[in-house]
C-alpha beads as a LAMMPS data file, in Angstrom:
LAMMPS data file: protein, C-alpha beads

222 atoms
221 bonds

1 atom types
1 bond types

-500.0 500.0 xlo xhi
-500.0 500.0 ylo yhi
-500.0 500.0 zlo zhi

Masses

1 110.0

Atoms # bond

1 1 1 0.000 0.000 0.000
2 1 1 2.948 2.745 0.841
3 1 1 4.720 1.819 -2.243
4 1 1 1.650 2.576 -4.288
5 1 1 0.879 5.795 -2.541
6 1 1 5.059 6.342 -3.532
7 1 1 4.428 5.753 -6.750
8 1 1 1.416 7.853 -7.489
9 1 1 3.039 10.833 -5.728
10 1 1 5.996 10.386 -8.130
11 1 1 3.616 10.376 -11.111
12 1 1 2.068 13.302 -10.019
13 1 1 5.323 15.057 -9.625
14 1 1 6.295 13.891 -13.327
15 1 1 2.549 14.816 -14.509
16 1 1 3.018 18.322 -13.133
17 1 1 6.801 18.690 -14.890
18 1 1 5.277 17.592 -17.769
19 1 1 2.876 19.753 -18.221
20 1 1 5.121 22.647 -17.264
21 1 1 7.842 21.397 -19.320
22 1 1 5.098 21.712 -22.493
23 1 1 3.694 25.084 -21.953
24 1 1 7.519 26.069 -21.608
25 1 1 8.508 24.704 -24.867
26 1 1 5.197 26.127 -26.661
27 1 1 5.914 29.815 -25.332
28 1 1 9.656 29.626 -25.821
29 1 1 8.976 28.406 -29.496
30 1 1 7.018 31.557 -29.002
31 1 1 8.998 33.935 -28.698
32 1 1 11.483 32.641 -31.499
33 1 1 9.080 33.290 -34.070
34 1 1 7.813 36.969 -32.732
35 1 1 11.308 38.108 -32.398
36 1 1 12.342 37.135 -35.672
37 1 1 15.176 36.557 -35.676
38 1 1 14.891 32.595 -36.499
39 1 1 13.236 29.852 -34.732
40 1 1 14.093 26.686 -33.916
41 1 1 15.003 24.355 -36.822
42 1 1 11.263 22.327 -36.580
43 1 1 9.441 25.171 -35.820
44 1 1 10.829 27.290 -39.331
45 1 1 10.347 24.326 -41.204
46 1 1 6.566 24.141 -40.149
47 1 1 6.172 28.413 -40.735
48 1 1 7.378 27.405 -44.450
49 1 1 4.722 24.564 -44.880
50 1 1 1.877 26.695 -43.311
51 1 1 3.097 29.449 -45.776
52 1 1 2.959 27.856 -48.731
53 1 1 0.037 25.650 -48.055
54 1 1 -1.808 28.342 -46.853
55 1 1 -2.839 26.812 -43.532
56 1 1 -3.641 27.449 -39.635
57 1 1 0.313 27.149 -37.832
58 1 1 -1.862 25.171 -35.635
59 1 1 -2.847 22.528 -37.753
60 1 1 0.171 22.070 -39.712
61 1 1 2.060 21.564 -36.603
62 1 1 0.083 18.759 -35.706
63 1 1 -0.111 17.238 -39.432
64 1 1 3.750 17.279 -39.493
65 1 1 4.190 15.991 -36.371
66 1 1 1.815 12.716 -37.156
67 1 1 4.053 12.322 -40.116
68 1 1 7.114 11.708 -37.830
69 1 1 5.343 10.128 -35.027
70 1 1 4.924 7.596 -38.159
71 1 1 8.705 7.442 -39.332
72 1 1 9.425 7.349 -35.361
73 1 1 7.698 3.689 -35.640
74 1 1 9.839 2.801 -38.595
75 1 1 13.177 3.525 -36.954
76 1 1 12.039 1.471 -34.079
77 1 1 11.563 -1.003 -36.342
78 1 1 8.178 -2.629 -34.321
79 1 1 5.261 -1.045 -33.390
80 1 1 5.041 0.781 -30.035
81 1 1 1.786 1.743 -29.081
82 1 1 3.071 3.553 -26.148
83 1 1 5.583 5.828 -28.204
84 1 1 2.787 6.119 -30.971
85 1 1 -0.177 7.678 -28.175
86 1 1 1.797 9.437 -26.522
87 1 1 3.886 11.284 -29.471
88 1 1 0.235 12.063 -30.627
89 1 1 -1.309 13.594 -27.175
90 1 1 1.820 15.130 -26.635
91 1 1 1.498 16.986 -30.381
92 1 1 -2.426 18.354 -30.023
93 1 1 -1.865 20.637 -26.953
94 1 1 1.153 21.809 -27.704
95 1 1 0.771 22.209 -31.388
96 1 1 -2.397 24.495 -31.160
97 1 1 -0.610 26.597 -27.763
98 1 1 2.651 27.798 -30.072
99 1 1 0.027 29.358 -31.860
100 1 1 -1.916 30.645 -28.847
101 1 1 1.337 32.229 -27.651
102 1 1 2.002 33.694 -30.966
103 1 1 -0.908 35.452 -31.136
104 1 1 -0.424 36.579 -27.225
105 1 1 2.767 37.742 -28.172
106 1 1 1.874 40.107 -30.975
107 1 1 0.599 42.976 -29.714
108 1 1 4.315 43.560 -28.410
109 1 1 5.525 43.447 -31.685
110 1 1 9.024 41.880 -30.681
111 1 1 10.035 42.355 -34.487
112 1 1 10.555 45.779 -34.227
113 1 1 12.686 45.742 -31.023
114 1 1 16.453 46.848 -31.499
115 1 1 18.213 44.199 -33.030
116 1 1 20.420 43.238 -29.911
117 1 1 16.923 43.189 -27.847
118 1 1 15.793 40.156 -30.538
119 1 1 18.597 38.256 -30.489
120 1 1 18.494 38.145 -26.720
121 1 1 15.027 37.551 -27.024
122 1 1 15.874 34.440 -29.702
123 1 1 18.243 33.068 -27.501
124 1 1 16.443 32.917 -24.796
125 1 1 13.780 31.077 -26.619
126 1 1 16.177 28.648 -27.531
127 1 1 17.209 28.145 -23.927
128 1 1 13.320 27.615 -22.955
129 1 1 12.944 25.300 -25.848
130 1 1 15.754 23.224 -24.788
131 1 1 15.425 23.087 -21.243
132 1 1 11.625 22.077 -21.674
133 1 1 12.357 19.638 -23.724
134 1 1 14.899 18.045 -21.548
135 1 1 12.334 18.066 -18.923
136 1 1 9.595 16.091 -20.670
137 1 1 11.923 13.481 -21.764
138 1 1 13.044 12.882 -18.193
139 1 1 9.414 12.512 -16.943
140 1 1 8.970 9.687 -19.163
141 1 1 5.463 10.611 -19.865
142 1 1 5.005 11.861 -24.018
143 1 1 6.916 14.037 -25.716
144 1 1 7.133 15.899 -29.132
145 1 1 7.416 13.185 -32.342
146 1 1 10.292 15.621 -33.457
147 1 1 11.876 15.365 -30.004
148 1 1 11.026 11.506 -30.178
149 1 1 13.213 11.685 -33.293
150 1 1 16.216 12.630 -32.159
151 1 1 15.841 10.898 -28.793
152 1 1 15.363 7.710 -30.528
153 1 1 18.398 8.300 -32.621
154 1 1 20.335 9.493 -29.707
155 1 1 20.082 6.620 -27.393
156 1 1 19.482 3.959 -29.610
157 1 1 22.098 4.428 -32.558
158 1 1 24.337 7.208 -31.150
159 1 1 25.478 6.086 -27.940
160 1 1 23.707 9.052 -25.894
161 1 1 25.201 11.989 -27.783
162 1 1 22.258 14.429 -27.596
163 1 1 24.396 16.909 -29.926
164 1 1 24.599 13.985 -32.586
165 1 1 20.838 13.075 -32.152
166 1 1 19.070 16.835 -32.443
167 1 1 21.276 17.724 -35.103
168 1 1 20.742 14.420 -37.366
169 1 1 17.634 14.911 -36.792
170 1 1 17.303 18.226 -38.297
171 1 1 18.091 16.416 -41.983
172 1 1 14.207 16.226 -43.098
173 1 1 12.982 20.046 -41.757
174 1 1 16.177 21.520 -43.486
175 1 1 15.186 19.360 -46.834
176 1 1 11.939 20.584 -46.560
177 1 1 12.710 24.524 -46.427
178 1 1 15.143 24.111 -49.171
179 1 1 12.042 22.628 -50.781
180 1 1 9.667 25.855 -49.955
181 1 1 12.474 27.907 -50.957
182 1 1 12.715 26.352 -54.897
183 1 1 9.108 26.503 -55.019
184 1 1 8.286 29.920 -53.159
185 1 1 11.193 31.543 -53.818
186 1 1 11.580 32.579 -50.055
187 1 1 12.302 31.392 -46.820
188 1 1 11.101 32.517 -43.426
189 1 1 11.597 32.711 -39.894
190 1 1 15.117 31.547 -40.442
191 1 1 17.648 33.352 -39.207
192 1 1 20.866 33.506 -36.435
193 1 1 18.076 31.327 -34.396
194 1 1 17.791 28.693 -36.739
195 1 1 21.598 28.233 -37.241
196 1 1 22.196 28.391 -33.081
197 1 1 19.580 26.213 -32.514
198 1 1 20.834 23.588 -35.420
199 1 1 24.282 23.748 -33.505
200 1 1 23.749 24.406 -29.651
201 1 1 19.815 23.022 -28.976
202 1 1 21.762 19.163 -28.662
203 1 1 24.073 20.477 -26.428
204 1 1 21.880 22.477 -23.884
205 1 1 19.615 19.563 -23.629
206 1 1 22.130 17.452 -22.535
207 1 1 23.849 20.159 -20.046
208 1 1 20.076 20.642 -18.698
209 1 1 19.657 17.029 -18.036
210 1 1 22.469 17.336 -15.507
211 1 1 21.145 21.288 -13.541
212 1 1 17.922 21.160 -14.508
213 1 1 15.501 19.150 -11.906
214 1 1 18.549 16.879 -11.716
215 1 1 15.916 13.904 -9.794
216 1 1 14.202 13.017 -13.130
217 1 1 16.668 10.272 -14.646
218 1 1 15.965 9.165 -18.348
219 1 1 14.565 5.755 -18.800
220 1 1 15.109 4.169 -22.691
221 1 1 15.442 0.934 -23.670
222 1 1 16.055 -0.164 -26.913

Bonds

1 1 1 2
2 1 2 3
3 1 3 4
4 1 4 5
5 1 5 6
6 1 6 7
7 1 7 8
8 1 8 9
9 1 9 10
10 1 10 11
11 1 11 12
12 1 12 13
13 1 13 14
14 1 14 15
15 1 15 16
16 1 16 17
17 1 17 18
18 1 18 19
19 1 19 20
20 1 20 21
21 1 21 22
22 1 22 23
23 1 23 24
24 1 24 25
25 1 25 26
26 1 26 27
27 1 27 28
28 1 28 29
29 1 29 30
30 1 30 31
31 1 31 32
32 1 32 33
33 1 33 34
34 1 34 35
35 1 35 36
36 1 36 37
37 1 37 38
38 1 38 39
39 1 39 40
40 1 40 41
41 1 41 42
42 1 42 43
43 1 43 44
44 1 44 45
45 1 45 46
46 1 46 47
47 1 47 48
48 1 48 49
49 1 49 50
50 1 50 51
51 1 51 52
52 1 52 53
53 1 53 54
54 1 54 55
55 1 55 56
56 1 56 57
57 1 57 58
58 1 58 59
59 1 59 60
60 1 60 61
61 1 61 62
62 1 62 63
63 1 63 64
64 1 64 65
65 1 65 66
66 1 66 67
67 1 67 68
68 1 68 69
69 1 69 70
70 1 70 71
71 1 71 72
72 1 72 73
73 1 73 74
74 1 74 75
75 1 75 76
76 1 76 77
77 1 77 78
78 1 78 79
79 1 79 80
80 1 80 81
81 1 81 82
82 1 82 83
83 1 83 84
84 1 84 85
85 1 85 86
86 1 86 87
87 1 87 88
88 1 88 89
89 1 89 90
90 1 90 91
91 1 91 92
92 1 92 93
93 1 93 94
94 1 94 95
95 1 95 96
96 1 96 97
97 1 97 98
98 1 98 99
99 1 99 100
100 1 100 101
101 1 101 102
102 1 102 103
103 1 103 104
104 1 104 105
105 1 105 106
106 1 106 107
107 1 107 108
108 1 108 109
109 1 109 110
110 1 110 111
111 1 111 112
112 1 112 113
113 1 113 114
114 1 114 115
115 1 115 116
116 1 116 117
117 1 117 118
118 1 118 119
119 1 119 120
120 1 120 121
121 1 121 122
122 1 122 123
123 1 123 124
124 1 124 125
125 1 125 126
126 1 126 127
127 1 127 128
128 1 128 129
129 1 129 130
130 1 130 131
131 1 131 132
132 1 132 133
133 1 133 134
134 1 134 135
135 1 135 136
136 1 136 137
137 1 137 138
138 1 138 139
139 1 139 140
140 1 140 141
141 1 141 142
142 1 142 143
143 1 143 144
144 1 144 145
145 1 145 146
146 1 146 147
147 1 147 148
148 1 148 149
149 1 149 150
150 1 150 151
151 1 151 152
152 1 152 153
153 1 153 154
154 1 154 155
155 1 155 156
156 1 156 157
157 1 157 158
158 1 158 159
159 1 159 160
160 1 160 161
161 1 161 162
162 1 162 163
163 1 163 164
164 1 164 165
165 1 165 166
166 1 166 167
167 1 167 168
168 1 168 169
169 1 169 170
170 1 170 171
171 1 171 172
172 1 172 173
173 1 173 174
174 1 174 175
175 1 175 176
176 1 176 177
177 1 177 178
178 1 178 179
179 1 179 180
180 1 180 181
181 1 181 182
182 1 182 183
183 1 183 184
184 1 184 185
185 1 185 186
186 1 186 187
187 1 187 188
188 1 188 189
189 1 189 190
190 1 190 191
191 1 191 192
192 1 192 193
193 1 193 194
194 1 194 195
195 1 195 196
196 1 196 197
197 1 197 198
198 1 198 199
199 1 199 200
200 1 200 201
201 1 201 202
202 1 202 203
203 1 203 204
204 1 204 205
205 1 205 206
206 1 206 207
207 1 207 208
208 1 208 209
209 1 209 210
210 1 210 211
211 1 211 212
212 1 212 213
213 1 213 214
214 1 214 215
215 1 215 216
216 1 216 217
217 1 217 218
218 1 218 219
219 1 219 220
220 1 220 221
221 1 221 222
């Protein structure tokens, strides 16, 4: 009986970093895209799409990310129920409150702060981004397909390098604005963001896994 009282006070614990951890990440991605100055590398990818399908942010959001919760069941190489729910709850909140927060977020018009102010602004998006995602993959819970993606790849084919996982993971969203670009003729929300994010996001993950709520441990097993 005490050990299941334990255990549902550590799930509530986990429940309540999760949710944090996703509201986080959804306003940090945010602020990448109101200060433009580049967002993450997912998140410009998905502006490009919306763009030039002419679609909600919102909705394209989730559509992409049930196209990789999808390949995430190929690289596993079985079907994993678990993994496939949960990438999909994760993706319906969180891909309709970047949008939410966008809109929130516009009436400061960010854009038209000095330059210096955006990048700080950009960067600190990036930091929120990261650490909230290193959050929800230590609770174990759901997470992100995209995030899925380069966890996946980081634990089970790159010997824990969360550098090497995020930024092999970035192959198909890059691919895909170079596509947008040939057919629009323009990219967006790329920018110093994109580029720092592409090369640092890995890296602060991992260094948040070891300051950041240091009690939640990653569980994997491949």
């Amino acid at each position: 009986m005490r050990n299941c009282i334990v255990k549902q006070g550590k799930f509530k614990i986990r429940l309540g970093y999760l949710i944090f951890a996703i509201v986080l990440d959804a306003f940090a991605n945010s602020l990448m895209i109101n200060s433009n100055m580049g967002s993450a590398v997912w998140t410009a990818s998905a502006v490009n799409i919306s763009t030039l399908l002419h679609s909600t942010y919102g909705t394209t959001l989730f559509v992409y990310a049930v196209i990789v919760t999808i390949a995430n069941q190929l690289l596993l190489g079985k079907f994993d129920g678990h993994i496939f729910l949960s990438n999909l709850l994760f993706s319906l909140p969180f891909s309709y409150l970047v949008g939410f927060f966008s809109d929130i977020l516009n009436p400061f018009q960010l854009n038209n702060l000095p330059i210096i102010l955006r990048l700080m602004v950009d960067i600190l998006g990036l930091i929120g981004v990261s650490v909230g995602t290193s959050i929800y993959q230590r609770c174990n819970l759901i997470q992100h397909p995209n995030d899925e993606l380069a966890y996946l790849l980081r634990f089970k084919y790159l010997h824990g390098s969360a550098g090497w996982g995020q930024l092999i993971s970035y192959a198909p969203p890059v691919i895909i604005m170079i596509i947008c670009y040939s057919v629009t003729g323009r990219i967006l929300s790329v920018g110093i963001g994109t580029i720092l994010a592409m090369f640092c996001q890995g890296i602060i993950i991992g260094f948040s896994d070891k300051i950041v709520v240091p009690s939640l441990k990653h569980h994997y097993s491949f």
